[in-house]
DRENLUMRO-699127 format. One record per residue (C-alpha): residue in one letter; x, y, z. Coordinates in steps of 0.05 Angstrom, whole numbers, plus 32768, in hexadecimal, padded with zeros to 4 digits. Example, Ala and Ser with C-alpha at 12.3 -4.5 7.8 and 13.67 -1.06 7.14 Angstrom:
DRENLUMRO-699127
['A',[80F6,7FA6,809C]]
['S',[8111,7FEB,808F]]
***
This chain:
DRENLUMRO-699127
['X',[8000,8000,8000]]
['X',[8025,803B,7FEA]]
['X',[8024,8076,8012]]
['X',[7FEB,80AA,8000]]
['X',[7FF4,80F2,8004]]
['X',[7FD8,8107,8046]]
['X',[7FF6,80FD,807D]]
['X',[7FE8,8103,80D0]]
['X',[8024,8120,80EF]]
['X',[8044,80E8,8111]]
['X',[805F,8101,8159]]
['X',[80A8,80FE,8169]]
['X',[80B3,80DB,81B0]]
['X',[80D7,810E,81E2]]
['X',[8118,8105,81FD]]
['X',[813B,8106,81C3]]
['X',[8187,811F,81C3]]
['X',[81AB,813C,8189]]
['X',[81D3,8100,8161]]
['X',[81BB,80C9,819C]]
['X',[8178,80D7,8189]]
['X',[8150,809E,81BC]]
['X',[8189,8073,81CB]]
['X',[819B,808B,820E]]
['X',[8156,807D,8224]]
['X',[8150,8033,81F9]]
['X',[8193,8025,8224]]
['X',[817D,8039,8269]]
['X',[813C,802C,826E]]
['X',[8124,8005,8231]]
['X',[80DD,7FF0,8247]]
['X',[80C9,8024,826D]]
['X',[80D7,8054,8227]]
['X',[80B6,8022,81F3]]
['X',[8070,8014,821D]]
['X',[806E,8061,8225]]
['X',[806D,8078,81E0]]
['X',[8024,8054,81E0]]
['X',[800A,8096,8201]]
['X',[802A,80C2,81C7]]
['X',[800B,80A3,8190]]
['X',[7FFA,8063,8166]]
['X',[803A,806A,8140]]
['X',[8073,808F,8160]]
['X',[80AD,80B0,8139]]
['X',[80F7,809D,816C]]
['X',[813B,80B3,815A]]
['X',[8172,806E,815D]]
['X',[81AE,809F,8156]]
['X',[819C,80C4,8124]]
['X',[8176,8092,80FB]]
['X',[8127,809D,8103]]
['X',[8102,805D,8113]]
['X',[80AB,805F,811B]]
['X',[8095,8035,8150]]
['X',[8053,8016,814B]]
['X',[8028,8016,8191]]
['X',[7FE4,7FFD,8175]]
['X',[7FE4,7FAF,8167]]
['X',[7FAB,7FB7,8131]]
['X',[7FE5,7FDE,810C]]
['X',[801A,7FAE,8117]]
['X',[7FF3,7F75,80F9]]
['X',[7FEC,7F9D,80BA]]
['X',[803D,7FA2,80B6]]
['X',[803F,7F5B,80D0]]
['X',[800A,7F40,80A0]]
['X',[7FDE,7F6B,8079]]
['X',[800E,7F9A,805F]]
['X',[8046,7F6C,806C]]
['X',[805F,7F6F,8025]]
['X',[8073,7FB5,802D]]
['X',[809D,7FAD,8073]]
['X',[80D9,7F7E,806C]]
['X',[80F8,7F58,809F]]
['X',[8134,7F8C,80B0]]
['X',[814E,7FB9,80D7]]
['X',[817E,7FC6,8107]]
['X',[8179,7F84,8136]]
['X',[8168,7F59,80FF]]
['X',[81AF,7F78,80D4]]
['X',[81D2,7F66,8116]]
['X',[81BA,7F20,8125]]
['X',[81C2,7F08,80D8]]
['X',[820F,7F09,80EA]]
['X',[8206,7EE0,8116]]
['X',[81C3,7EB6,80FC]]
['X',[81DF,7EBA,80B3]]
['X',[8198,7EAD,8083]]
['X',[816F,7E8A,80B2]]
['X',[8129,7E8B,80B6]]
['X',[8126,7EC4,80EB]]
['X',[8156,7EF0,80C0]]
['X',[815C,7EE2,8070]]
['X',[8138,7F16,804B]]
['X',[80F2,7F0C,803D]]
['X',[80F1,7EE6,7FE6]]
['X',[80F5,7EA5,7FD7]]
['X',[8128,7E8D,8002]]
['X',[80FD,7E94,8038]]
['X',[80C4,7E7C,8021]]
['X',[80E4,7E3F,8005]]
['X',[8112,7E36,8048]]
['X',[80C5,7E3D,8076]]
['X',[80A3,7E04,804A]]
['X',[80DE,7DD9,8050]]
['X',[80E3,7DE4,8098]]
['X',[809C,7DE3,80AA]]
['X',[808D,7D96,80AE]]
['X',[80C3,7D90,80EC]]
['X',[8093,7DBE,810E]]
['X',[8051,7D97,8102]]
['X',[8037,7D83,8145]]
['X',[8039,7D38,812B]]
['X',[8081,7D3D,8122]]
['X',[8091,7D61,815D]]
['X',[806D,7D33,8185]]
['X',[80A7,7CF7,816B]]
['X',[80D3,7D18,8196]]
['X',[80A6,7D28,81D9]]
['X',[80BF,7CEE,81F3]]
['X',[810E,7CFA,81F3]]
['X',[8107,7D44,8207]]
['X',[80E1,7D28,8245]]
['X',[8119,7CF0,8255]]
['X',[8148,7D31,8245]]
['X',[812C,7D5E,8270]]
['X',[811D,7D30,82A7]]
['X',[8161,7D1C,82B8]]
['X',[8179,7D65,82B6]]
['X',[8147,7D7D,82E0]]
['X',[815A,7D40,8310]]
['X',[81A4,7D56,831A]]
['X',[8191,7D95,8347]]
['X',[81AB,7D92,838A]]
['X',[8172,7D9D,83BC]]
['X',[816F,7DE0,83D4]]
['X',[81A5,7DF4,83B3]]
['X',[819F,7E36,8397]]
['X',[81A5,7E38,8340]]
['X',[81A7,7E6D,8316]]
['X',[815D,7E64,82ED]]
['X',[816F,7E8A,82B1]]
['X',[81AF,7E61,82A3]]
['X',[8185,7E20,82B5]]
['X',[8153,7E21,828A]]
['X',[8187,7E38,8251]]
['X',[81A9,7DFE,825A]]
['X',[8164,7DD9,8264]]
['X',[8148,7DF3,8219]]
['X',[8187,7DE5,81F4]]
['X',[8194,7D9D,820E]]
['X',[814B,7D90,8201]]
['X',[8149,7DAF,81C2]]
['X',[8189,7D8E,81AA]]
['X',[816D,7D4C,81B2]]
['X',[8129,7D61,818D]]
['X',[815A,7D84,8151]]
['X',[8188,7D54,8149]]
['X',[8170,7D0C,8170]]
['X',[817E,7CEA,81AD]]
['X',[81C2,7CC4,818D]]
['X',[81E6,7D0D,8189]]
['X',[822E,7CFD,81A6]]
['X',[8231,7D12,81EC]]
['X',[8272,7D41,81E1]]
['X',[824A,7D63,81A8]]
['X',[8214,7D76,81DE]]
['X',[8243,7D91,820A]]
['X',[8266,7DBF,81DD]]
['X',[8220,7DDB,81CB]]
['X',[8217,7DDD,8219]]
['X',[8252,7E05,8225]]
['X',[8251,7E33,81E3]]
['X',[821D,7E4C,81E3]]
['X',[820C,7E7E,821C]]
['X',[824E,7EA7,820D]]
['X',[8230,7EA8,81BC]]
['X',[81EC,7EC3,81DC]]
['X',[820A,7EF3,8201]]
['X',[823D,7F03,81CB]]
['X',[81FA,7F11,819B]]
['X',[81E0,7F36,81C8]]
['X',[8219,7F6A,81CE]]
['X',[8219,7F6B,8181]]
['X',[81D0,7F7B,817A]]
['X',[81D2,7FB7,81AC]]
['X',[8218,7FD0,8195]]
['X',[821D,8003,8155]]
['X',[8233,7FD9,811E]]
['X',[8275,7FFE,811A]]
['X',[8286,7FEC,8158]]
['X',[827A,7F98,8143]]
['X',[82A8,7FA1,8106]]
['X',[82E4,7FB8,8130]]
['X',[8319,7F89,813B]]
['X',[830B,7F85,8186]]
['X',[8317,7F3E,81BC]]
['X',[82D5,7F3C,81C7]]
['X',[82BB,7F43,8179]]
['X',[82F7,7F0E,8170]]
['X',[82E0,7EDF,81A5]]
['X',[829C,7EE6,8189]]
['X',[82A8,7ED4,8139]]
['X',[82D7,7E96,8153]]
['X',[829E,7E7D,817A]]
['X',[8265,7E85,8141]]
['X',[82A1,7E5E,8115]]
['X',[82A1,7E22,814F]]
['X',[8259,7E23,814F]]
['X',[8253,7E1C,8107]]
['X',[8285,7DDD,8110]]
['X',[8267,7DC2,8145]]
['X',[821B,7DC6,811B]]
['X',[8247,7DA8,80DD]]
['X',[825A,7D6A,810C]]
['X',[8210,7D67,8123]]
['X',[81F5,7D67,80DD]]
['X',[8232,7D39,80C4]]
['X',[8217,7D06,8102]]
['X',[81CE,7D07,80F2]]
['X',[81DC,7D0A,80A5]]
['X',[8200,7CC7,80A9]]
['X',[81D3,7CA6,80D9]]
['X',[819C,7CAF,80A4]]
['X',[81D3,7C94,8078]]
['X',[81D8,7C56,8098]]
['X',[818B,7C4D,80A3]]
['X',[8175,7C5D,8066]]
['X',[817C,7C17,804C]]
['X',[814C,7BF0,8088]]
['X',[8105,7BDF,806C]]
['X',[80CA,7BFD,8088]]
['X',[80AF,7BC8,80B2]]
['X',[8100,7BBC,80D1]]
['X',[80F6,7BB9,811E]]
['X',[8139,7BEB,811A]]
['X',[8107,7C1E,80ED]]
['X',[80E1,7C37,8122]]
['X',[8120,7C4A,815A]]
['X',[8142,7C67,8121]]
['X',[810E,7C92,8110]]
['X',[8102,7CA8,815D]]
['X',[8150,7CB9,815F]]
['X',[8156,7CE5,811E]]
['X',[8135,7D27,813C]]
['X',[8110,7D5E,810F]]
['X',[8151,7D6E,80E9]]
['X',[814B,7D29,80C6]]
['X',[8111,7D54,80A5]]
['X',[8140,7D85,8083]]
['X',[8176,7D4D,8073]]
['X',[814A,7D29,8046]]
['X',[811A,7D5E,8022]]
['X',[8117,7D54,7FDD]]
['X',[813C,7D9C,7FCE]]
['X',[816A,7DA0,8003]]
['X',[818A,7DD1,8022]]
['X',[81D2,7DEA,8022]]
['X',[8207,7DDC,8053]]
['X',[8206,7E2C,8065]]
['X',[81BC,7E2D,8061]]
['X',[81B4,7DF4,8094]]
['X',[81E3,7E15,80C6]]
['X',[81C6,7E55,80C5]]
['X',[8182,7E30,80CD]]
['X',[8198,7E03,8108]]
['X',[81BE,7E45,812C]]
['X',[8178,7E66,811E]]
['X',[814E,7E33,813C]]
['X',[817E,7E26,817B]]
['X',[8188,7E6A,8192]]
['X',[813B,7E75,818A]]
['X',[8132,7E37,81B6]]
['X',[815C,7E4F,81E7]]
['X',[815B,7E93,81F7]]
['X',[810E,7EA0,81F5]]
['X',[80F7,7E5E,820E]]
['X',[812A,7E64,824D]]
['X',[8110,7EA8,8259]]
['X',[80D4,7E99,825C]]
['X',[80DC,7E61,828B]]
['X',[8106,7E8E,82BC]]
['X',[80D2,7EC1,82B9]]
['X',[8092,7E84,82C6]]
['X',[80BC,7E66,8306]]
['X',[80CE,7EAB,8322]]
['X',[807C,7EBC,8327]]
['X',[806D,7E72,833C]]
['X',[8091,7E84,837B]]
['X',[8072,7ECF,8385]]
['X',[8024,7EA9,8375]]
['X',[8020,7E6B,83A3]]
['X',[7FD3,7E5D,8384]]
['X',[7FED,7E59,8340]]
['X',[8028,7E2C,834E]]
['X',[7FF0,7DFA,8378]]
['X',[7FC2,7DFD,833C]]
['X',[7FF9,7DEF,830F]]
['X',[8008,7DAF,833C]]
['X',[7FC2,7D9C,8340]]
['X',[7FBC,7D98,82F3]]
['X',[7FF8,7D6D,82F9]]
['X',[7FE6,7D43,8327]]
['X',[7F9C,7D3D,8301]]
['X',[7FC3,7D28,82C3]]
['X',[7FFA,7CFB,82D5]]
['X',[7FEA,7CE5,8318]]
['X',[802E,7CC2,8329]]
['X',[8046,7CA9,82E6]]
['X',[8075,7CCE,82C5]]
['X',[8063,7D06,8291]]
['X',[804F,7CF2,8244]]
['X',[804C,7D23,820B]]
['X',[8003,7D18,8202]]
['X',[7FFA,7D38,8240]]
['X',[8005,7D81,823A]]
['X',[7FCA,7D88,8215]]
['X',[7F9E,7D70,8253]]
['X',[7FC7,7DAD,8276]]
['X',[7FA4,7DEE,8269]]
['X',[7FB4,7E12,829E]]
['X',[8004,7E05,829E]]
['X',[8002,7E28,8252]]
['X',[7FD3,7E60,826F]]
['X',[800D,7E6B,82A5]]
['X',[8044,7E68,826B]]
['X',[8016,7E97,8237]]
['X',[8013,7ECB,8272]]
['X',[8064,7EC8,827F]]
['X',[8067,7EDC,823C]]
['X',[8036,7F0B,823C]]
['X',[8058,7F2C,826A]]
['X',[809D,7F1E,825F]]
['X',[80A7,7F2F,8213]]
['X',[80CF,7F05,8211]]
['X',[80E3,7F2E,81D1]]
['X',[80DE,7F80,81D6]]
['X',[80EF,7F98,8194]]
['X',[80E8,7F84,8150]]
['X',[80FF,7FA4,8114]]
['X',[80EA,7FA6,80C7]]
['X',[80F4,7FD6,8092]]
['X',[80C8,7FF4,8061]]
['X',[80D1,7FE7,801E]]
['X',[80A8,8022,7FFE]]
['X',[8086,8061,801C]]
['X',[8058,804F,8041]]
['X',[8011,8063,805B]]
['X',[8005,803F,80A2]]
['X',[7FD6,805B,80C3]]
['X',[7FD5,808D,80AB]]
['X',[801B,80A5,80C1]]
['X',[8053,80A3,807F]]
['X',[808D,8072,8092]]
['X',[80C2,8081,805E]]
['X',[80DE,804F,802F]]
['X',[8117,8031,8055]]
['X',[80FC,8047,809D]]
['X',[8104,801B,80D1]]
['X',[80C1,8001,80ED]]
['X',[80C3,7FEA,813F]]
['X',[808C,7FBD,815D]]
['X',[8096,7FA0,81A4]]
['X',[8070,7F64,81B6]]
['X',[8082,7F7E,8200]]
['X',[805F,7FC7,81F7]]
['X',[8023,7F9E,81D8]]
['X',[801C,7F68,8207]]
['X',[801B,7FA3,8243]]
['X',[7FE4,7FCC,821E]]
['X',[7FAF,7FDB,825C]]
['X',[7F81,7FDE,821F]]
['X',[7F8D,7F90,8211]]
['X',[7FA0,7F79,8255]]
['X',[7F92,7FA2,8291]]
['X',[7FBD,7FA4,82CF]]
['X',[7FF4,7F90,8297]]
['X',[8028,7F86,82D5]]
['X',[7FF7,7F54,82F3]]
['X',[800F,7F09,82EB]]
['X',[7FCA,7EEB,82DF]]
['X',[7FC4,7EA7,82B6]]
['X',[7F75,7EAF,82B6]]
['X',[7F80,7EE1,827A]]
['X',[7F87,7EA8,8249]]
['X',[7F49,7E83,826A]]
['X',[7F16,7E77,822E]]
['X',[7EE5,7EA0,824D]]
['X',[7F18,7EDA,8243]]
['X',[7F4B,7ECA,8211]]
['X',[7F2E,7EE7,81D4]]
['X',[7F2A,7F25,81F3]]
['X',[7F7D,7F2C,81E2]]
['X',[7F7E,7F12,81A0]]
['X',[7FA8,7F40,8173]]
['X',[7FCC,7F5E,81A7]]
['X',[7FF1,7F1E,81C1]]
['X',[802A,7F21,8187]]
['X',[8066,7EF5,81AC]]
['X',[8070,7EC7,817B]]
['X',[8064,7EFD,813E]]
['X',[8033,7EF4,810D]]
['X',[8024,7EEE,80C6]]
['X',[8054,7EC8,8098]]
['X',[8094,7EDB,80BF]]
['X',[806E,7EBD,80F9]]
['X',[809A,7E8A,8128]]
['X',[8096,7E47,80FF]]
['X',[80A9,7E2B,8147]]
['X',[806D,7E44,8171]]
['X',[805A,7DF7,8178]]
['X',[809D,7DDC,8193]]
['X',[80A2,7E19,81BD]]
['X',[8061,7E06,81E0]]
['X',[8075,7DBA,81E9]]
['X',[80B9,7DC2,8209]]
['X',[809F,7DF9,8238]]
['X',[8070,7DCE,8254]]
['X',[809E,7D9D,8253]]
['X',[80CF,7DC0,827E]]
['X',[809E,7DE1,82AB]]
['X',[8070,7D9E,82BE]]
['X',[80BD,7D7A,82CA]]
['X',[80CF,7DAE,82FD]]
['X',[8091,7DB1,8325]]
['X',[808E,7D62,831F]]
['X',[80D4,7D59,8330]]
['X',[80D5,7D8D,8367]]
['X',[809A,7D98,8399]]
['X',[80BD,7DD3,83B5]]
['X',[80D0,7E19,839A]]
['X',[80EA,7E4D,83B3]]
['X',[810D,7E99,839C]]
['X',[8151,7E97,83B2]]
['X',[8162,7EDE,839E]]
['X',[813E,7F27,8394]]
['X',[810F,7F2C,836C]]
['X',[812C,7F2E,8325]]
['X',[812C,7F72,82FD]]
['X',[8122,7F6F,82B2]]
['X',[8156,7F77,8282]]
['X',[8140,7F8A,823E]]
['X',[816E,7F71,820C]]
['X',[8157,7F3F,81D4]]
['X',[812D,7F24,81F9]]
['X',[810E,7F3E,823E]]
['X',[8140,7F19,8270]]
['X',[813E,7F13,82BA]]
['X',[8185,7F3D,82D9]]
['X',[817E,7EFD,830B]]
['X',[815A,7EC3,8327]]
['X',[8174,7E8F,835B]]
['X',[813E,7E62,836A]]
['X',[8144,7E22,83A3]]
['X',[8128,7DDE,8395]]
['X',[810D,7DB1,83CD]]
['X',[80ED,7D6B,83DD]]
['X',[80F5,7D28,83DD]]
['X',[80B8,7D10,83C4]]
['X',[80BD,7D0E,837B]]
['X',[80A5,7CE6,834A]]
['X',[80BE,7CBE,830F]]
['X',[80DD,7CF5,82DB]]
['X',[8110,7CDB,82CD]]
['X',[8145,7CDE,8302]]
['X',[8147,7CDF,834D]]
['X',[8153,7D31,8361]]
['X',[8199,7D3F,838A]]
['X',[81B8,7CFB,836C]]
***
């Protein structure tokens, strides 16, 4: 829609400082800034230096740049330039065209809930036995846990159970210092990231070793198909074979497959998603289980209704309504993303309001999912907002996992291996308790706690796995 020729005045936020522009204030005090500029307008004019940018407030706006008008706002920008260093032309980064759209159909079957539902199993055992390792009453670091929690049990979805166990823990130990290393490039000017500097150093030779250690993955799986590929159909071998590949088997054998740099940039895609937003929301769901002791019984009620005192199956997060109602509200509330970029490919009319050709365009998932308008008492924790009764009352405005045909293409998995995680903890552990201050949050990709220490306790577990302490 090009852009017509009258215009309303869109308002500039205040606070602006020659040549900073907004920075100062998207540095200091990030949230506070972007859920205020609802008050100044539906789309908001903010200086990033002293490149303009128009954030959109209204949600009914940001699904036409999301999906209506999508055609004429690319996926770009200033965080998406800085994470396709590091993401290369994955799915969450290559330029909208063909590439994507032929890269999203061949990915989409390993995100069918059929298919994902293969590997419940494994990322149960996975989890279980992780989860079983705490020390009672010891006091962890959440944020790092379920990190390590998402990759492990991601890594044996991506890539099968069989993955060589020094392969894990190289992914294990790489990749928090890459996260935070990503981080620091995404929030640093650009010229800064070019400079020949030990940390920009340190960062490149780690992306390199992860690309290796993804090769060796892909190499491992690629030759276990290899060796399969020859057993009949009704082979008692078939069926374990099949349960061990993991959804990148799915990509290994399409009919038009994909390069070697294609499939690295994909799996880096997919793992840092899987990580970093998954374990933040996690953090975030445990910290409020221990501030709302009627949510966390409810949650163990539901268990208990569910499983009684066998250990948890995949086909039972469905029977679990209330555990995704407490998960959809931590990410309500949580972000866990706070800024998302695109670019406009044309002068454009949104709105009303003329965004420039080659304007960058700023939505926030975390401005729209604290709209009083959509949610009220937005700081309340309160899982009863996605009761049915209520639910619809949100719809547009909850915009988490994106929307339109840029949308996540792994909201399903995302949903299985929280629930996962979070019904293994309470099962595992019929005691919780904050070990820290409260946690502050920390606006960076994603919205991240500053820090949460959380104690485990009791000796009456059930079958998950492992025995907790031991």
């Amino acid at each position: 829609m090009t852009a017509s020729s009258t215009f309303t005045p869109t308002p500039s936020a205040p606070g602006g400082l020659p040549l900073l522009g907004h920075a100062h204030l998207l540095a200091r005090s990030p949230l506070p800034f972007i859920t205020s500029l609802r008050r100044h307008g539906s789309v908001v004019r903010i200086g990033i230096g002293t490149t303009p940018a128009y954030v959109v407030t209204d949600p009914a706006l940001t699904r036409r740049v999301l999906v209506t008008d999508a055609a004429h706002f690319a996926k770009g920008g200033k965080i998406i330039d800085a994470l396709r260093v590091f993401f290369g032309d994955g799915l969450a980064t290559v330029a909208d065209g063909d590439t994507h759209m032929r890269n999203r159909r061949q990915m989409q079957p390993m995100f069918n809930k059929a298919h994902i539902a293969r590997r419940g199993a494994a990322m149960i055992d996975r989890v279980g036995s992780l989860v079983a390792s705490w020390k009672e009453g010891e006091a962890r670091d959440v944020y790092a846990d379920m990190n390590d929690i998402t990759l492990a049990a991601f890594l044996v979805a991506l890539f099968g159970t069989d993955l060589p166990e020094n392969l894990q823990g190289d992914f294990t130990a790489l990749m928090p210092a890459i996260m935070k290393g990503t981080i620091r490039q995404t929030v640093l000017p650009s010229w800064i990231t070019r400079l020949p500097l030990p940390a920009n150093r340190a960062h490149a030779e780690r992306v390199a070793r992860l690309r290796h250690l993804i090769d060796q993955a892909i190499d491992h799986r690629s030759n276990t198909l290899d060796t399969g590929g020859a057993e009949e159909a009704g082979c008692p071998h078939a069926k374990a074979a099949q349960e061990q590949e993991g959804l990148f088997a799915t990509l290994l054998t399409a009919v038009d497959p994909l390069s070697r740099q294609q499939l690295q940039d994909e799996a880096i895609t997919l793992l840092t998603g899987a990580i970093e937003t998954t374990g933040t929301t996690l953090a975030w769901t445990l910290y409020e289980i221990t501030r709302h002791p009627g949510i966390e019984q409810r949650l163990r009620e539901e268990l208990d209704a569910v499983c009684a005192e066998r250990p948890l199956r995949y086909e039972d997060l469905e029977k679990m309504p209330y555990a995704r109602q407490v998960l959809q509200e931590a990410i309500r509330k949580y972000g866990p993303a706070w800024m998302v970029t695109r670019t406009a490919t044309e002068d454009v009319d949104l709105g009303g309001h003329r965004i420039p050709r080659g304007a960058d365009v700023v939505w926030s998932p975390y401005l729209h999912q604290h709209d009083p308008a959509y949610f009220p008492d937005p700081e309340v924790f309160d899982p009863e907002r996605w009761s049915p009764g209520r639910a619809g009352a949100t719809r547009g405005s909850f915009l988490a996992f994106g929307d339109g045909r840029r949308k996540c293409i792994g909201e399903n998995f995302a949903w299985s291996e929280l629930q996962i995680i979070l019904a293994t903890v309470l099962r595992t552990w019929p005691r919780l308790e904050l070990a820290s201050r409260p946690p502050a949050p920390q606006a960076v990709v994603t919205v991240k706690p500053d820090v949460i220490r959380l104690a485990y306790y009791g000796s009456g577990q059930r079958e998950t796995g492992g025995t907790p302490g031991k």
